[in-house]
C-alpha positions as CSV (number, residue, x, y, z in Angstrom):
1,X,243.4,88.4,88.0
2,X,242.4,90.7,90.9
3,X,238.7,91.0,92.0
4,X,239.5,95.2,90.8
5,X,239.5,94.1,87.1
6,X,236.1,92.6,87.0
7,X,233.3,94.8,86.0
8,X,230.5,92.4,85.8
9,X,229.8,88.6,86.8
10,X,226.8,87.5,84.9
11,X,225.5,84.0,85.8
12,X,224.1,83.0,82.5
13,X,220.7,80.9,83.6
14,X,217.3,80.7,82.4
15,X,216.7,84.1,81.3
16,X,216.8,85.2,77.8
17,X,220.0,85.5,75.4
18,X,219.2,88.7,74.5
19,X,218.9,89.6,78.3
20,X,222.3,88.7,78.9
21,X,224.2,90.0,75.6
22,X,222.3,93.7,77.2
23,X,223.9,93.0,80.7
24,X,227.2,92.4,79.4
25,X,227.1,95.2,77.2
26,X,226.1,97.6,80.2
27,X,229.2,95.7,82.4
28,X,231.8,96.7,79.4
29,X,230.1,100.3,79.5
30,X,230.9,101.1,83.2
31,X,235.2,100.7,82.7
32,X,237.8,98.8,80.8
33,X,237.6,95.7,83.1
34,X,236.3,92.2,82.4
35,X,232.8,90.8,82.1
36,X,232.7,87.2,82.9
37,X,230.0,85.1,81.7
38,X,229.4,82.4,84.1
39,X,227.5,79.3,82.9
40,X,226.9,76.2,85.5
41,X,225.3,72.9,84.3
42,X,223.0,72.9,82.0
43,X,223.3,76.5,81.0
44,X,227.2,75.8,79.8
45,X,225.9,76.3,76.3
46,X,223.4,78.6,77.0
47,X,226.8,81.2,78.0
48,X,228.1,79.8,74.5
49,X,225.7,81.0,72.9
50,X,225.4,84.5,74.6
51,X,229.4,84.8,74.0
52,X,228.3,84.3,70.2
53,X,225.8,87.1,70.2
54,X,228.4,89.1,71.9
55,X,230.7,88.0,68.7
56,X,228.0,89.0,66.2
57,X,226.9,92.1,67.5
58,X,230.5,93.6,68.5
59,X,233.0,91.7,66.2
60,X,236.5,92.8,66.4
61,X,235.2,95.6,69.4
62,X,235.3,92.2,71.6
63,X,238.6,90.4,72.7
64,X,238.0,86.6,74.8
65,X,240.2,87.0,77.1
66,X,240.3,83.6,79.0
67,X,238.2,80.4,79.2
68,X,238.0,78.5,82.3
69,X,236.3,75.2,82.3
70,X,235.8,73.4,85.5
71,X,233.6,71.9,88.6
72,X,232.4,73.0,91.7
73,X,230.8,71.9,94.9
74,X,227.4,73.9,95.4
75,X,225.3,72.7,98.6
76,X,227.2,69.2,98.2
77,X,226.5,68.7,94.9
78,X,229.1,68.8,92.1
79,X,228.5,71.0,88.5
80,X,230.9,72.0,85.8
81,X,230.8,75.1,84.4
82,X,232.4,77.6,82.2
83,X,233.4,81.0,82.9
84,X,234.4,83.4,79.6
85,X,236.1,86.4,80.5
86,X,235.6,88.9,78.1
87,X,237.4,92.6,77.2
88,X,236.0,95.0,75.1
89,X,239.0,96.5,72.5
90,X,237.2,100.1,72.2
């Protein structure tokens, strides 16, 4: 996937669900790239759980494109994460 195709990188962290499910709806509003939702650590479910809202409020408008699960080093330290790359249909 190039970097052209991404619209929007939200790190999901401590701000609210509702915060994020507006950012992500703005990010499919500027083009018909991806908007990945980025969760790290402890906030893996929290980017669950802002994918589901997504699911609710846009149903069959949203396709899940890919799920990456994984960890990284970050200032030595190691975290998983999940990143959900997400499409909207139309």
């Amino acid at each position: 996937m190039s970097a052209g195709q991404v619209n929007k990188v939200i790190n999901v962290r401590r701000g609210s669900i509702d915060d994020y499910v507006i950012e992500a709806i703005v990010g499919f509003q500027e083009g018909p790239g991806l908007v990945l939702l980025k969760g790290r650590g402890p906030y893996i479910s929290k980017a669950v759980d802002v994918y589901n809202e997504l699911v609710h409020r846009l149903g069959d408008g949203l396709e899940l494109v890919k799920v990456e699960i994984g960890s990284e080093r970050v200032k030595g330290r190691v975290f998983s994460y999940i990143t959900i790359s997400l499409k909207k249909r139309f």
